[in-house]
N, C-alpha and C positions, 0 to 999 in steps of 0.2 A: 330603348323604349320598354324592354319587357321588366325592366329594373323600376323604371317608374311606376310604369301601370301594377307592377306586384304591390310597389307601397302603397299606392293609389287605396288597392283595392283591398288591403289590408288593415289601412287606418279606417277604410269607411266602415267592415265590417265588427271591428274592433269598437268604434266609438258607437255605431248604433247597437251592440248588447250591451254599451255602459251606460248606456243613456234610459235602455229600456229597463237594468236593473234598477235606477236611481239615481241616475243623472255624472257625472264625471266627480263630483266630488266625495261622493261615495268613495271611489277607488282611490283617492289621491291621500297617500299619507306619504309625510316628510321624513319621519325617521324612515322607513323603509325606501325608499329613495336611495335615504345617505348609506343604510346598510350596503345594499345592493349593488350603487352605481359607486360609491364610495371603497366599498369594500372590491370590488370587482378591479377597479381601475389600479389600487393599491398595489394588488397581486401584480396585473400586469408590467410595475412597473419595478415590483422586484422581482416576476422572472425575466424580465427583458433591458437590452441597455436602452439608455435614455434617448441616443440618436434614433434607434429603430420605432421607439416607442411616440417620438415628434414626427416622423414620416405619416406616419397612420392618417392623416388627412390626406395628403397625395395618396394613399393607395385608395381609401375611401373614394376618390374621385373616378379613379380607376371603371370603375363598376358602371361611375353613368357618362361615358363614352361611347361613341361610335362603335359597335362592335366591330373584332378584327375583317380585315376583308378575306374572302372565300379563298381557299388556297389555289383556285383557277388561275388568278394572275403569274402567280410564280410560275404555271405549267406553262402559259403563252410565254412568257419571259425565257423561262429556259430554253425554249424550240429557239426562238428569237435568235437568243445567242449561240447556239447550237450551229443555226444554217450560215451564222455571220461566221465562226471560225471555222465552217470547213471549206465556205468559199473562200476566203481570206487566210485566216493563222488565229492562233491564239493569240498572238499580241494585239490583233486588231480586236477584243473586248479592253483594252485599256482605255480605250474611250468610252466605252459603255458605261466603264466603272467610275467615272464623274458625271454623271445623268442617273445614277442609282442610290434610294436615299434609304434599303435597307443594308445597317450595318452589317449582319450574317454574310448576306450574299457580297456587299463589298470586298468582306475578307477574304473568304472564299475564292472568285476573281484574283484578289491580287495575288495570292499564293500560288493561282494557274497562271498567270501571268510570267510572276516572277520563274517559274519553271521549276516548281518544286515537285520532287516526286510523289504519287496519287497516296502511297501512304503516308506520309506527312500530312500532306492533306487532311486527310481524314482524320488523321490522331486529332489536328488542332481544332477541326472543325466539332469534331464530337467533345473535346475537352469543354472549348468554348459555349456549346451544348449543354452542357452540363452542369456548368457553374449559371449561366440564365434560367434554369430551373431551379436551381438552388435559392438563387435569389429572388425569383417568380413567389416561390411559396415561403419564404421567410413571412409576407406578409400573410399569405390563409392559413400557415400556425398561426398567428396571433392570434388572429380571430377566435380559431378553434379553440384555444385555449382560454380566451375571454370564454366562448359558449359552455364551456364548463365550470367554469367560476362561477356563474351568476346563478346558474339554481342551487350549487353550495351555498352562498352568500344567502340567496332568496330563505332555504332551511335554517341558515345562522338567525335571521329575523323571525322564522318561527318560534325557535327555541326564546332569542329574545321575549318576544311576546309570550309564550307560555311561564316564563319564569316572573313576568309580571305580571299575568293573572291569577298563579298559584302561592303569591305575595297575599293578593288580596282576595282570595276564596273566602277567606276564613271571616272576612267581615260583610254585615247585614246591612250597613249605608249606602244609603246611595250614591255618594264618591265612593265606593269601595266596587259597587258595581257600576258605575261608568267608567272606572281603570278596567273592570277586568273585560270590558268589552272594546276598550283602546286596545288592550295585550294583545289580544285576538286579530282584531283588525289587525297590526303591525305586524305579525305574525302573517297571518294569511295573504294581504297584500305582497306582503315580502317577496312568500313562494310565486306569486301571480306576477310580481315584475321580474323576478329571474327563470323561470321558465317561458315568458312572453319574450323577451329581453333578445334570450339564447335561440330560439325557435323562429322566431319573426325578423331577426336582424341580424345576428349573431352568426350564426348559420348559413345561409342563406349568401350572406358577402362572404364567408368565407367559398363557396361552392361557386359566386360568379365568378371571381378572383382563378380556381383550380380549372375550372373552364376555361378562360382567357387564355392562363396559361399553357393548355392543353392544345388550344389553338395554335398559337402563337411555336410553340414549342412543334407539331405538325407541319406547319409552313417550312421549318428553320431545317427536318427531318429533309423534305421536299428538295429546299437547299442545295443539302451535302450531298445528295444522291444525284441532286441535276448536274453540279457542279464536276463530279466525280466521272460521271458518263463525257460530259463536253471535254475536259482534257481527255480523257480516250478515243476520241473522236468516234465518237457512236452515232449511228443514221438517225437526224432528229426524230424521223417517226416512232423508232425505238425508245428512242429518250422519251417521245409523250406516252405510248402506250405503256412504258414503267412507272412513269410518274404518277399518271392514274390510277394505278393501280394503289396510290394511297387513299384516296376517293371514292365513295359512293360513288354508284351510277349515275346520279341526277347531277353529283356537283363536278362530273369532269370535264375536263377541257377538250374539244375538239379544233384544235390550233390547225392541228398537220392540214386536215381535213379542209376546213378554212381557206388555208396558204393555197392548198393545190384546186381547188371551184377558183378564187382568182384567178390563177394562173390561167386557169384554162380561160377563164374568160379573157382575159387582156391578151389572148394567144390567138382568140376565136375575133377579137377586137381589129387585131394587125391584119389579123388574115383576110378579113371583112375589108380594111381599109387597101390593101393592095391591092384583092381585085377589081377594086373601084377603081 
């Protein structure tokens, strides 16, 4: 929602100082268009290869999704599994591991499963780690990279435009001065679509995108550490109270806490019910 409501409130405030300078047509020139969005797109797609450069829709969509959910789940999740393989075995999460539709944590799972020792674990779990941030911000390079292009491109159109007004200084007609006040405009629109361009769009998606990722990447951290503690068979209460500790105060999970008010209730339930 915050992705909308930002454009939302940035075309409105955008369109009503074009409107109060002189309406939208004022601002609208074509050559500076094609400089800017032409020239910009250009670049991108001689520094980048062509498949990563056709993704750029799928990541653009990215942005106006659901944001990721709170990394509290994973903490109930990991207790979860925690109290299931001390009362049981480690093998008894192989069932868990078809009911679970994050791939990190399926991995994870099977490598405790299959009985791999805790550092292996980890080497593969942190490798794996590392290459989904890798490929997380291949896409807010791009971006960033566009947002630096476009106010260079935006200046290339000044220059343009300056070097066609200073064609026609030197004449006293009046085509001679309606070019040199098209130069101008071309020129300064220019700078106006690649600093708007980079600031307003540009930027911006790239920062949702390093967020997401940020997120996302956090959750995966949550992971390897829950993962790591349940093959050592550590007291789930420990498991929550470390796991939170990647969390703010407001967003932690109190799972354990939870688990045992049940208990005591269904305990206070039976108790109620026998000496009836």
């Amino acid at each position: 929602m915050s992705t909308a409501i930002g454009a939302i409130i940035g075309a409105f405030f955008f369109l009503y100082a074009i409107v109060e300078q002189g309406g939208l047509k004022v601002f609208w020139d074509l050559p500076a268009v094609m400089i800017v969005g032409g020239g910009t797109l250009a670049a991108i797609m001689i520094s980048y290869p062509l498949p990563r450069v056709m993704r750029v829709s799928g990541v653009i969509l990215q942005i106006f999704k659901s944001d990721v959910q709170k990394p509290s789940w994973v903490i109930k999740l990991m207790v979860e599994l925690s109290f299931k393989a001390r009362q049981k075995s480690l093998l008894a999460l192989e069932d868990e591991i078809k009911r679970i539709d994050n791939r990190f944590l399926k991995l994870g799972l099977e490598l405790v499963v299959d009985g791999q020792p805790g550092n292996i674990v980890r080497e593969v779990l942190e490798t794996e780690l590392d290459f989904v941030q890798v490929r997380h911000r291949s896409g807010e390079h791009m971006f960033r990279t566009a947002s630096r292009f476009t106010p260079a491109f935006g200046l290339i159109g000044t220059l343009i435009g300056l070097v066609a007004m200073l064609k026609n200084i030197g004449s006293a007609s009046e085509g001679a001065a309606k070019a040199i006040g098209q130069g101008m405009a071309v020129g300064l629109i220019g700078t106006f679509y690649g600093a708007t361009l980079a600031n307003l769009i540009l930027i911006p998606i790239a920062e949702k995108l390093r967020s997401r990722s940020d997120d996302e990447i956090l959750v995966n951290r949550i992971i390897l550490e829950g993962v790591l503690m349940i093959q050592g068979g550590v007291n789930p209460r420990i498991i929550e109270r470390k796991l939170n500790s990647f969390l703010p105060p407001e967003h932690r999970a109190m799972y354990y806490e939870q688990i045992l008010k049940e208990s005591k209730q269904r305990a206070a339930t039976r108790a109620q019910s026998g000496g009836e």
